[in-house]
C-alpha positions in Angstrom: -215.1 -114.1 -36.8 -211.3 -113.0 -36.9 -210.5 -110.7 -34.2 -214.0 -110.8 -32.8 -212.5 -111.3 -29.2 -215.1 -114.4 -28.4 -214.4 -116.1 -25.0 -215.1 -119.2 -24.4 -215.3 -122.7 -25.9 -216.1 -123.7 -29.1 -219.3 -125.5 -29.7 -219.2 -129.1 -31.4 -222.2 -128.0 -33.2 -219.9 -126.5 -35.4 -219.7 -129.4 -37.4 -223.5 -129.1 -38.4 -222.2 -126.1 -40.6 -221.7 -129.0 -43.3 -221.2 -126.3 -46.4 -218.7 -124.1 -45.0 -215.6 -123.8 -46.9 -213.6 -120.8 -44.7 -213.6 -121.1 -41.1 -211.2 -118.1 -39.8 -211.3 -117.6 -36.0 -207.9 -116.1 -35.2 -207.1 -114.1 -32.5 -210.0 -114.3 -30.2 -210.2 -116.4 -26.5 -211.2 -119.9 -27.5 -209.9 -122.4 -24.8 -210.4 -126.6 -24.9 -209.8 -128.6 -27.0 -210.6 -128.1 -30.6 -213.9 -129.8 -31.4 -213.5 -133.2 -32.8 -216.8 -132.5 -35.0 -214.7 -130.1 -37.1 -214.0 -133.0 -39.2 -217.2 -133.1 -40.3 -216.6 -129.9 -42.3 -215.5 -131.4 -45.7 -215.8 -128.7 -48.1 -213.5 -126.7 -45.6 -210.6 -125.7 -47.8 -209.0 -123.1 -45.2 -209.1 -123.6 -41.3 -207.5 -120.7 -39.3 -207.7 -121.1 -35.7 -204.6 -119.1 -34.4 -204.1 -117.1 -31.5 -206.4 -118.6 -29.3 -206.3 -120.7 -26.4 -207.0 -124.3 -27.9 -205.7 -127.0 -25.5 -204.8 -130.5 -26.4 -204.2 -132.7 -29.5 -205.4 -131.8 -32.7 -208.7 -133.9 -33.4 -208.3 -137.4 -35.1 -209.6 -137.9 -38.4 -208.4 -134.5 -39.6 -207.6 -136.3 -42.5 -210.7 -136.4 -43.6 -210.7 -132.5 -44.4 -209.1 -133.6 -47.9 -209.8 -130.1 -49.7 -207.8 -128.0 -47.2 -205.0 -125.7 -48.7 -204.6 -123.8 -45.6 -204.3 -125.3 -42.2 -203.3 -122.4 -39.4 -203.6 -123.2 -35.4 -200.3 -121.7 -34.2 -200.6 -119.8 -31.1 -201.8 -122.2 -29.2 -201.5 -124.5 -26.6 -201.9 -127.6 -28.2 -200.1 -130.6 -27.6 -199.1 -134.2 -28.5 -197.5 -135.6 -31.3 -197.9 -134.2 -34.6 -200.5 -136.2 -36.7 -198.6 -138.1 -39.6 -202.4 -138.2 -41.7 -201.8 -134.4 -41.9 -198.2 -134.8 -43.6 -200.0 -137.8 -46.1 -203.9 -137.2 -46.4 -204.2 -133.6 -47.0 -202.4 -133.3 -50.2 -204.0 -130.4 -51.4 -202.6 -127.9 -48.4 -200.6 -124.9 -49.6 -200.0 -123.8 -46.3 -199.5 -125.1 -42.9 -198.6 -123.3 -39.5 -198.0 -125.3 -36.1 -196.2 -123.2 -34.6 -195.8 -121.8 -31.2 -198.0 -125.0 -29.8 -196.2 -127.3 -27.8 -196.0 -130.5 -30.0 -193.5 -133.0 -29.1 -191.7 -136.3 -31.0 -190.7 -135.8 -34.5 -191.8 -134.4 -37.8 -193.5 -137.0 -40.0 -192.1 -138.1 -43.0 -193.9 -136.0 -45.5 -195.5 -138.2 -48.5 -198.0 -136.1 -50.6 -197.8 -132.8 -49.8 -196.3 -131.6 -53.1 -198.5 -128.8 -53.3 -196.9 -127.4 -50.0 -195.8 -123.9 -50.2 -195.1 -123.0 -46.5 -194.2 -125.0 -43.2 -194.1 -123.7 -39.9 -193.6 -125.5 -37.4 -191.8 -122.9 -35.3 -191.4 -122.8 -31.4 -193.3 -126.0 -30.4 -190.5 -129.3 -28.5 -190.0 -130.8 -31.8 -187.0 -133.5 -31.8 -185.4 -135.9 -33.6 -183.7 -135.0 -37.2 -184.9 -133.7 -40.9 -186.3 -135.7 -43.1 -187.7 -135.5 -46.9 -189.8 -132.2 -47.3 -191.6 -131.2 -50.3 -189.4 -130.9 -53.1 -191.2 -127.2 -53.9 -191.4 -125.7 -50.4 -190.6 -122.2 -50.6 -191.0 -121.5 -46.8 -189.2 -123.9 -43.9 -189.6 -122.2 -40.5 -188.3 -124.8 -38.0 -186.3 -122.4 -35.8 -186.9 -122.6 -31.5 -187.3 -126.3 -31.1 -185.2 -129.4 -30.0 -183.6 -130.6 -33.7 -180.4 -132.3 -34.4 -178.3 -134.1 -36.7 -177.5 -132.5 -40.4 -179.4 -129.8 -42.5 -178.5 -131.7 -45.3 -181.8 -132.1 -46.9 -182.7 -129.0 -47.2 -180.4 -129.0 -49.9 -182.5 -130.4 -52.2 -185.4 -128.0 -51.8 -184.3 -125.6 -55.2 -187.3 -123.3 -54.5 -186.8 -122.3 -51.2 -186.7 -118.4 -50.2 -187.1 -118.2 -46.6 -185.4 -121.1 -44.3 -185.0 -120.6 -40.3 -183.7 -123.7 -38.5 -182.2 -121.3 -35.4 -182.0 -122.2 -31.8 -182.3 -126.1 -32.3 -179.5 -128.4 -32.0 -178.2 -128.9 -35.4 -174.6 -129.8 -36.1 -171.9 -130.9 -38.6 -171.4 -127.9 -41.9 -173.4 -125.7 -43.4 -172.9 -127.2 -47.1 -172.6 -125.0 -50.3 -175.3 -126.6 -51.9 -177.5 -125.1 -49.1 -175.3 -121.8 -49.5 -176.2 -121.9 -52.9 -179.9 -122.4 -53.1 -180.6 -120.0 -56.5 -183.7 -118.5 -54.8 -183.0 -118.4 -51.3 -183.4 -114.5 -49.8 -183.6 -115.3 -46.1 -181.9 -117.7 -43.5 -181.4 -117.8 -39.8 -179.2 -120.5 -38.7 -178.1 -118.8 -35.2 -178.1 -120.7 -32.4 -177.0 -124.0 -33.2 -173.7 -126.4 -33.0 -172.4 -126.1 -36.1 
């Protein structure tokens, strides 16, 4: 249903579609919140809701959608803080894109997503300052936020090609071990106090 341009809500009898694996509904007009029965959809291993209209948190108990490599809402409006279950319980995710919501608080420490290939969580009011990330990220895309402190550990993250931290409020020096990173092809550090 990708680019279908559907208006409307969408229906918590969604979650009756117990054997779907692929649920893609990108760029159509979807408003409220995201159905809390879409949690029920187990087998799901990609859920791709962006550029709609979605409103509020994401729904508790996403955790349970443990088979999910790719997790995509951005372009939304949704809100709140970002659920920590999603950066512990979903340790098969490949890919995951928050970005352009407007999420507040911090980034949870990330504990078993070592099968995490991309992060973006882009242009939401994310605060506060970097933690551990996945030591085989090859994507970071934190730029247009609220950020601070050091970039430090980024440092450690030896297959990273594409890191954008601009417009936050990062500080101190950009270390050579970040300047260094053997892989690294892309990196936007504008707009910052460093």
């Amino acid at each position: 249903l990708d680019q279908a341009g559907y208006d409307g809500f969408l229906s918590p009898a969604i979650g009756n579609l117990s054997e779907l694996t692929t649920l893609n509904l990108n760029k159509n007009n979807f408003r409220r919140p995201i159905p809390t029965t879409i949690t029920n959809l187990v087998k799901l291993t990609t859920l791709s809701l962006s550029e709609n209209f979605f409103t509020g948190n994401l729904p508790p108990r996403i955790d349970r959608l443990k088979s999910l490599k790719v997790l995509d809402v951005s372009h939304n409006v949704l809100s709140g803080s970002i659920p920590r279950m999603i950066f512990s319980e979903l340790g098969s995710l490949t890919l995951l894109k928050l970005s352009n919501n407007l999420f507040t608080g911090r980034i949870p420490v990330v504990i078993g997503l070592w099968q995490l290939d991309t992060l973006d969580l882009s242009g939401n009011h994310l605060s506060g300052n970097l933690s551990q990330f996945p030591p085989n990220l090859r994507t970071l895309l934190l730029g247009h936020n609220t950020l601070s402190g050091s970039i430090s550990p980024v440092a450690r993250l030896k297959s990273l090609q594409a890191l954008d931290l601009s417009a936050n409020r990062f500080s101190g020096s950009i270390s050579h071990e970040i300047l260094t990173l053997p892989n690294l092809n892309h990196v936007n550090l504008s707009i910052n106090s460093f």
